[in-house]
C-alpha positions in Angstrom: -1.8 -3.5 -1.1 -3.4 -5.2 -4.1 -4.0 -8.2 -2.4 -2.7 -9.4 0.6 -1.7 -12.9 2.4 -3.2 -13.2 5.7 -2.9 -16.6 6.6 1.0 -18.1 6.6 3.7 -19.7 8.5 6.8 -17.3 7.5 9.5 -18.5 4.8 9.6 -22.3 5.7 7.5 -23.8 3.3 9.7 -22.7 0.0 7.8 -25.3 -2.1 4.7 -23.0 -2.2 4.5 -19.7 -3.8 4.2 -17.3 -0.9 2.8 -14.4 -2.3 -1.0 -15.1 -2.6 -4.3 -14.1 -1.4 -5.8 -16.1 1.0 -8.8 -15.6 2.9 -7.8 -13.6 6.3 -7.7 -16.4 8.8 -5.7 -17.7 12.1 -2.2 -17.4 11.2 0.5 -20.1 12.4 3.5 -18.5 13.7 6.5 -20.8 13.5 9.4 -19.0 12.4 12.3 -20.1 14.3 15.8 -18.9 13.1 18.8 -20.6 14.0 21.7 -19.3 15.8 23.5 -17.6 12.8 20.2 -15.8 11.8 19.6 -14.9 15.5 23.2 -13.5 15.8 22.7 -11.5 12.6 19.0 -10.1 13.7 20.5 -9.3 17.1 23.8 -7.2 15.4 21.4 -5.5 13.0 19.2 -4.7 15.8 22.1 -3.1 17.7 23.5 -1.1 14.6 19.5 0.4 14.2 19.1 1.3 18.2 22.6 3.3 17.8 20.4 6.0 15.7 17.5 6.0 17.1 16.1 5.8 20.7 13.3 3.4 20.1 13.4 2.3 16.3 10.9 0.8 14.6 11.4 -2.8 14.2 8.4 -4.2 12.0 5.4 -2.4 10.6 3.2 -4.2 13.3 2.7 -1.1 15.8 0.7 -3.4 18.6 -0.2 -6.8 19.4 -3.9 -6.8 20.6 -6.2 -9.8 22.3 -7.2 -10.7 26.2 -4.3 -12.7 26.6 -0.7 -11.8 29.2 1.4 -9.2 28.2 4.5 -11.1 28.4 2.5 -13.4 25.5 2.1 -10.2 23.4 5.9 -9.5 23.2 6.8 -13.2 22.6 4.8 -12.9 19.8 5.8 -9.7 18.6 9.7 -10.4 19.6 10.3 -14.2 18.0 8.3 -13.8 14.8 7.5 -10.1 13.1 10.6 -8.6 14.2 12.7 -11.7 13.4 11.2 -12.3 9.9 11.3 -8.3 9.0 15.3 -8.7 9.4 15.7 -12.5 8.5 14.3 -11.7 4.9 14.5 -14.9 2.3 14.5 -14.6 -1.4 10.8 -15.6 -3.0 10.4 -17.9 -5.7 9.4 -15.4 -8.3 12.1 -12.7 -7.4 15.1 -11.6 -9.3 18.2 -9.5 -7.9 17.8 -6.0 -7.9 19.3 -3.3 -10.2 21.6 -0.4 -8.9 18.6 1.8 -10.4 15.9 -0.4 -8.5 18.1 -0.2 -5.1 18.2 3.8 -5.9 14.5 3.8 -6.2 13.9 2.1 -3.4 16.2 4.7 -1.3 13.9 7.6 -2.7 10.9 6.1 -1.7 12.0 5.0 1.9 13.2 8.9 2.3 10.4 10.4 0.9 7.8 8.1 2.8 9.3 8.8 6.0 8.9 12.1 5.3 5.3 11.6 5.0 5.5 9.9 8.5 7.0 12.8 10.3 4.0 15.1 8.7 2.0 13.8 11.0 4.2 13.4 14.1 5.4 9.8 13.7 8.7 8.6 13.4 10.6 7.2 10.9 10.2 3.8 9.7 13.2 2.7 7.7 12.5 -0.4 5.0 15.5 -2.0 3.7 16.0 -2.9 0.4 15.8 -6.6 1.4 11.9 -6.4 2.4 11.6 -4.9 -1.3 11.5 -8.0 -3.4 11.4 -7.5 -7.3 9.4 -10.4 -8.5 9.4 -11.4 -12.5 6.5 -10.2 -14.2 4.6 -13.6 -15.3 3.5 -13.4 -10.9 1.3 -10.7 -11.8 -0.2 -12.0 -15.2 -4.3 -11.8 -14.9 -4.2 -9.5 -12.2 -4.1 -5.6 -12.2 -1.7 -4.7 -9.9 1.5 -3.9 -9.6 2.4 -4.9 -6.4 1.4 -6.7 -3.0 2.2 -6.2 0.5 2.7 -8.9 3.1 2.3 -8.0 6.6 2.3 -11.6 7.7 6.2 -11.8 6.3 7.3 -8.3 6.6 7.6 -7.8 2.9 6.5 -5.9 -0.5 6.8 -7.8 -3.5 7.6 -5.2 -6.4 6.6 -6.1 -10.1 9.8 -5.8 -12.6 8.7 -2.7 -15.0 11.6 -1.4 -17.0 9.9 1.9 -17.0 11.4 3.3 -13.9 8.3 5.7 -13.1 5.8 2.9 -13.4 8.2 0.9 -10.8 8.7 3.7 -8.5 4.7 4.4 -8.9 4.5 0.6 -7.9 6.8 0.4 -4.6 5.4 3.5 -3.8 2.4 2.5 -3.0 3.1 -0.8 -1.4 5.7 1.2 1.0 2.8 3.2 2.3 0.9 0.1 3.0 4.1 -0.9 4.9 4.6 2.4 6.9 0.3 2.3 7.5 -1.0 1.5 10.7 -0.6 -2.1 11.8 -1.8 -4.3 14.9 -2.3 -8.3 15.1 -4.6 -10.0 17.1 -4.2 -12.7 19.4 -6.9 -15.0 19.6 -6.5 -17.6 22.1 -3.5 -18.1 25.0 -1.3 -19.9 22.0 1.1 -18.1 20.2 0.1 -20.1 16.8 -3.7 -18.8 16.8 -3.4 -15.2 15.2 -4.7 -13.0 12.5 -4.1 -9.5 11.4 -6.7 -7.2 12.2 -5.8 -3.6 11.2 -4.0 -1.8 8.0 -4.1 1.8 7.3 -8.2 2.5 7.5 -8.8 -1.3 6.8 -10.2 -3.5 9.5 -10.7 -7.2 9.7 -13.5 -8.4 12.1 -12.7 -10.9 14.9 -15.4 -13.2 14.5 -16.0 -13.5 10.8 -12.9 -12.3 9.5 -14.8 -9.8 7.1 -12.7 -7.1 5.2 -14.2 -3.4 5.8 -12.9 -0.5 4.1 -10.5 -1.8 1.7 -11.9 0.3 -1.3 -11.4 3.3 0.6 -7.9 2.1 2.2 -6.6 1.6 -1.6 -8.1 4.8 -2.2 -6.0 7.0 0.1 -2.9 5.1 -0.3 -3.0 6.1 -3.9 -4.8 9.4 -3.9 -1.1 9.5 -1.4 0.7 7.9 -4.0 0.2 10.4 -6.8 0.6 13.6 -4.4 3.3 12.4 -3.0 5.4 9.9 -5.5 5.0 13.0 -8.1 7.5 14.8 -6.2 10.3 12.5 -7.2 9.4 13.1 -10.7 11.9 15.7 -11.2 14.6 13.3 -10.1 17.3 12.9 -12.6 16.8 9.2 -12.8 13.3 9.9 -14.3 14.4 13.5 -16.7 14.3 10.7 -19.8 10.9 9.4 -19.3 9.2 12.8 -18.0 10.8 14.4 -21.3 8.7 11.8 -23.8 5.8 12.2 -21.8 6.1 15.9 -22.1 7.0 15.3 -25.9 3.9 13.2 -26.9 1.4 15.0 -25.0 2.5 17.9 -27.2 2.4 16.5 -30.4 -0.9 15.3 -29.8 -4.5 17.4 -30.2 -5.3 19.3 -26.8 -7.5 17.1 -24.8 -6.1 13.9 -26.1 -4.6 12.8 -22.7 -4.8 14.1 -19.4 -1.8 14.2 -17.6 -3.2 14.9 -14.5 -3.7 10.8 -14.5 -1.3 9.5 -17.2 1.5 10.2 -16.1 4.0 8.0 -18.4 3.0 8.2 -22.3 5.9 6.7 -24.6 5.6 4.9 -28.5 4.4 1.4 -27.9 6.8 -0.5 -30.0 5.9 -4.0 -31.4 6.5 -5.7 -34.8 3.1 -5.1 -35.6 3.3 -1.5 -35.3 7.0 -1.9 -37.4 5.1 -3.7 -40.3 2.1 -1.1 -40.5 5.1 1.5 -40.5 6.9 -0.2 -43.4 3.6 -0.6 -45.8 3.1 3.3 -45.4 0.4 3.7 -42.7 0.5 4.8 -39.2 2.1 3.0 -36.5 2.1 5.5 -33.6 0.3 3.1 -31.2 1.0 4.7 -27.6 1.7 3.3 -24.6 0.2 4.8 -21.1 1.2 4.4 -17.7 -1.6 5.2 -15.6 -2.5 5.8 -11.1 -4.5 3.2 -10.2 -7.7 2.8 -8.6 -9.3 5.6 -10.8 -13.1 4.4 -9.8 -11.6 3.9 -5.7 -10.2 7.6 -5.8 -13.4 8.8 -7.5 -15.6 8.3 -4.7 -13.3 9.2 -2.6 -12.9 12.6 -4.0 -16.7 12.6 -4.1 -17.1 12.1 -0.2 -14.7 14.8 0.7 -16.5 17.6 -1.5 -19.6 16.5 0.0 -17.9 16.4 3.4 -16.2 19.7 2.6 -19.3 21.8 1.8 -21.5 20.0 4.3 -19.5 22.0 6.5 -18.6 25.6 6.0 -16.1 27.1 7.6 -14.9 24.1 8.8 -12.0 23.7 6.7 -10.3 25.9 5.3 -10.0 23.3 1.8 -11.1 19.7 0.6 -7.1 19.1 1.1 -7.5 19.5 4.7 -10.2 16.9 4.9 -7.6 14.9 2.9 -5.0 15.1 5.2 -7.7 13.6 8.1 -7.8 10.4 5.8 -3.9 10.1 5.7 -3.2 10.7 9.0 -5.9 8.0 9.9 -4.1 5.6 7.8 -1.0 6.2 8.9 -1.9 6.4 12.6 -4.6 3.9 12.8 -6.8 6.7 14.3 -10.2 6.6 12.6 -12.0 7.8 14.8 -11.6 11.1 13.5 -12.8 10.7 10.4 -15.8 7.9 11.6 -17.3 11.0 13.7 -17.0 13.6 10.9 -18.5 11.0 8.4 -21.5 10.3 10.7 -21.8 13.6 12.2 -21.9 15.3 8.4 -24.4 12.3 7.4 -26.5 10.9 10.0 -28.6 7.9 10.0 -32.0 7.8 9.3 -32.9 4.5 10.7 -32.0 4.2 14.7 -31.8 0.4 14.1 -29.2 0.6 11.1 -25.2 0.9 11.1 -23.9 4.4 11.0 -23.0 6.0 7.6 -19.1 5.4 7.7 -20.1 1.5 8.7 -21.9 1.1 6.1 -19.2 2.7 3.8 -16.7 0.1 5.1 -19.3 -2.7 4.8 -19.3 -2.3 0.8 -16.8 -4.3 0.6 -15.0 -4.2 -3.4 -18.4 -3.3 -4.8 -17.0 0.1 -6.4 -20.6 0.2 -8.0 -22.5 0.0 -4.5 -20.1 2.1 -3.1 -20.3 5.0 -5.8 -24.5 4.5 -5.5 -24.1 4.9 -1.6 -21.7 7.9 -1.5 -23.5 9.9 -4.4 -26.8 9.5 -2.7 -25.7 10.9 0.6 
């Protein structure tokens, strides 16, 4: 999740662009379909409960807050699961391709996969929560994607290189399968806020983010492991065949694939000019995992954790797996007590170690500092 809207009142206002970050705050809750919309929610609803038992029905897992039960499921009934199946089109989204829709089917599939890993069950997304918005949305910004919890939905960046979109709504489909619960505040049904994704957590009172560096981190270090198994997909033979092409006319060394996993010839008249006068225009373009610096310290943490306690695991993939199943269970305790277990605090008066971690906030540079020095 690159950046996510907390604050919103569904698709009424259509005036407003929808997809933007605001500062995680109460959330209105005033979605109210009509009867044509309810009749179509209901008759999807039916046509999911004939497969499964108890299906899924948005990625909100819980409702949470000191306020009656029966206000809970109101809440949970009359605006997540509504809006997750009464999906509108955004302001900056195009219709989607046959290729995009294919995609998007790989992804659910191999994502609910990953669910049932770790014991859950599957969580279908359809296509319609998927929204492909044009390209000029993300201008200034370095993602390539953005998840919405507050209305149910991804927004996808175009990319005409299919591995660099599937990379995309990979990633933004694990926020959507993560772990998700919304707070109640008050006995109103209009005074809410989120207050868990994944490993991130949002505190009551101030409505301060922890662990979003390393939430991004997992769901990418997931991304790479996981998305690289649709690589060998015929929809993507083409563009893993000019990767492996340019890597091997190229000087060993010159790019590691490991990361890079899309290299093709950056074409621009430029480059067709400085072709035409006699000198080289091989300019290359590179489609890269993101978060490099997030996963870094990551990876850092778990070697640390990993020989901090011999014989404990078996390898550092195992203490991986601990991080994903937190995300994707909302369990972190788990991890919380091997964190401060492996690296106790010196100071009785301070916050314990993995705290502290999740109080760094997006200060990669603090955050490297901290985890290098323990």
């Amino acid at each position: 999740m690159e950046q996510m809207k907390i604050e919103g009142s569904g698709n009424a206002d259509k005036n407003e662009p929808v997809l933007e970050y605001q500062k995680p705050a109460a959330t209105v809750i005033q979605h109210a379909p009509g009867s044509d919309t309810t009749k179509k929610i209901e008759e999807t609803r039916k046509k999911i409960d004939a497969l499964e038992d108890k299906p899924k029905k948005s990625s909100i897992s819980r409702m949470v807050g000191n306020v009656p039960e029966p206000l809970k499921q109101k809440v949970f009934k009359n605006y997540f699961e509504n809006i997750f199946f009464d999906q509108q089109k955004e302001k900056h989204e195009r219709k989607k391709t046959p290729v995009e829709m294919e995609i998007l089917s790989l992804i659910n599939k191999m994502t609910n996969e990953v669910l049932q890993k770790y014991g859950l069950p599957v969580f279908d997304i359809p296509p319609e929560n998927n929204h492909v918005v044009y390209k000029q949305f993300f201008e200034g910004t370095k993602w390539g994607g953005q998840h919405d919890p507050a209305l149910q939905e991804n927004a996808i960046q175009e990319n005409p290189v299919r591995l660099s979109f599937m990379k995309g709504a990979f990633h933004e489909n694990l926020h959507f399968k993560s772990y998700a619960d919304w707070q109640i505040l008050r006995n109103e049904t209009h005074n809410a806020m989120l207050s868990r994704l994944g490993l991130m957590v949002i505190t009551r009172d101030e409505g301060k983010i922890l662990f979003q560096n390393l939430n991004e981190a997992v769901t990418e270090a997931m991304t790479k492991k996981y998305a690289s198994g649709l690589f060998s997909h015929p929809l993507f033979k083409k563009e893993r065949g000019e990767t492996r092409r340019e890597i091997a006319n190229q000087p060993a060394g010159s790019f590691n694939e490991d990361e890079q996993y899309y290299i093709h010839k950056k074409i621009s008249i430029y480059n067709i000019k400085k072709m035409l006068l006699g000198k080289s225009g091989r300019e290359y373009k590179v489609e890269s995992f993101t978060y490099p610096e997030e996963r870094k310290i990551l990876n850092i943490l778990i070697n640390k954790l990993f020989v901090k306690n011999p014989g404990k695991f078996k390898d550092e993939n195992e203490i991986m797996e601990m991080f994903e199943k937190a995300m994707l269970t909302g369990n972190i305790n788990s991890i919380g007590k091997l964190i401060d277990k492996t690296f106790p605090k010196k100071n009785p008066v301070e916050n314990g170690t993995f705290r502290r971690i999740g109080e760094m906030g997006e200060d990669t540079e603090k955050l490297s500092a901290f985890v290098n020095a323990l």
